[in-house]
C-alpha positions, 0 to 999 in steps of 0.5 A, spaced: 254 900 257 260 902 256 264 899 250 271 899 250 273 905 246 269 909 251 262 909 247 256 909 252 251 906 248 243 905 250 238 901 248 231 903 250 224 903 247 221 908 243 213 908 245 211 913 240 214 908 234 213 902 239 220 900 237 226 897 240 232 903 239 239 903 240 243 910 242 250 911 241 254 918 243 259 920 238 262 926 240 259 931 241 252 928 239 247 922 241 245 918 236 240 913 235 237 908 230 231 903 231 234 896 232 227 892 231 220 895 228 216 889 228 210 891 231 211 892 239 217 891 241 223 894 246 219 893 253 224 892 259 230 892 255 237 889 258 244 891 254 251 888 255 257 889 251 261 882 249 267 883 244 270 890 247 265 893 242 259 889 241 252 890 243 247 884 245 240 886 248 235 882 251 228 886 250 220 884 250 215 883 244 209 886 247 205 883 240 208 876 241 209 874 248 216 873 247 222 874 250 228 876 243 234 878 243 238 883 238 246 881 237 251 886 233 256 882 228 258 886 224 265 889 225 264 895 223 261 898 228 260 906 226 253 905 225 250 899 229 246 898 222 247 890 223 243 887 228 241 879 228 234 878 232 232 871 235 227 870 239 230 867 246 223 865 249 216 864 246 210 862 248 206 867 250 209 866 257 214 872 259 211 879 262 215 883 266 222 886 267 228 883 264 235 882 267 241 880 263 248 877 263 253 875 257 255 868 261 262 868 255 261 872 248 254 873 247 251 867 250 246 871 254 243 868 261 237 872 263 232 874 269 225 876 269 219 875 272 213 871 268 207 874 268 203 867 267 206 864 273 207 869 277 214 867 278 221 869 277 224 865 272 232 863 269 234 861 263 241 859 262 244 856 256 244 848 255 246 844 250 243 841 245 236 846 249 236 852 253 234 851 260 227 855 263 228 854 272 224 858 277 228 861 282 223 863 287 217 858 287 212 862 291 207 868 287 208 874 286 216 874 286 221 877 282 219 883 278 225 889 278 230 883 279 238 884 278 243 879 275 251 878 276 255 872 274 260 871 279 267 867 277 265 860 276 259 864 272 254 861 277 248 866 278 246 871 283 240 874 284 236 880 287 230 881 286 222 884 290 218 880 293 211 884 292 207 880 299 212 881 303 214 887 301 222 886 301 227 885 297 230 878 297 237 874 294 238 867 290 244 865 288 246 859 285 251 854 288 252 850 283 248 844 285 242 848 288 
């Protein structure tokens, strides 16, 4: 992502430490510092900028099965030191590729592909529960989806059909 003072910030895993990790450029160097060290943690990372200059990452914790989150607060973002971790899906469900959208500030909406059901899955925000819908309900669909949000916020989704070998496209229109 790019922030709104135009600093390109990257969120990646580091395989060797097994950590999620965020980089930042600062001119004229890159920077980095490790978000979540709490075991394998960092796989699929999806980040969003919300606030002009804020991160949000959604992420995959290997050692759980659990989908988390990393959400800056802080107001001085200098060094991205003060992260907020919160797991968003757990359960031991989740395996694969995630993609995330900020529906408004930091109230993230996800595609990824469960590796349990072997189905795309959404989560959107709902109150007083976040809410889990399959999009496609056949197998093996949905690994290296993309998601945007259009101006009503309703999701459209690109994603991969391994049986068939194509690439397929789901929105929603606000009823179905």
């Amino acid at each position: 992502g790019i922030t709104d003072s135009d600093v390109p910030l990257v969120s990646y895993y580091d395989p060797d430490n097994k950590d999620l990790r965020l980089a930042w450029y600062k001119d004229p160097h890159w920077y980095s510092r490790a978000i979540d060290e709490s075991g394998d943690v960092g796989k699929f990372s999806s980040l969003q900028i919300y606030d002009s200059d804020r991160p949000v990452i959604a992420y995959y914790d290997e050692d759980n099965k659990n989908i988390k989150k990393a959400i800056f607060y802080d107001d001085i973002i200098k060094e991205y030191n003060n992260f907020v971790l919160e797991n968003v899906i757990t359960g031991g469900r989740t395996l694969g590729p995630l993609s995330m959208v900020l529906q408004t500030g930091s109230v993230i909406r996800l595609a990824y592909f469960d590796g349990v059901l072997g189905k795309l899955q959404h989560l959107f925000p709902g109150i007083p529960f976040d809410t889990v819908d399959t999009i496609d309900q056949s197998s093996a669909m949905g690994v290296g989806s993309s998601m945007a949000l259009d101006k009503d916020q309703n999701p459209h989704v690109s994603y991969f059909d391994a049986v068939a070998a194509t690439l397929k496209y789901a929105r929603w229109d606000g009823r179905k």
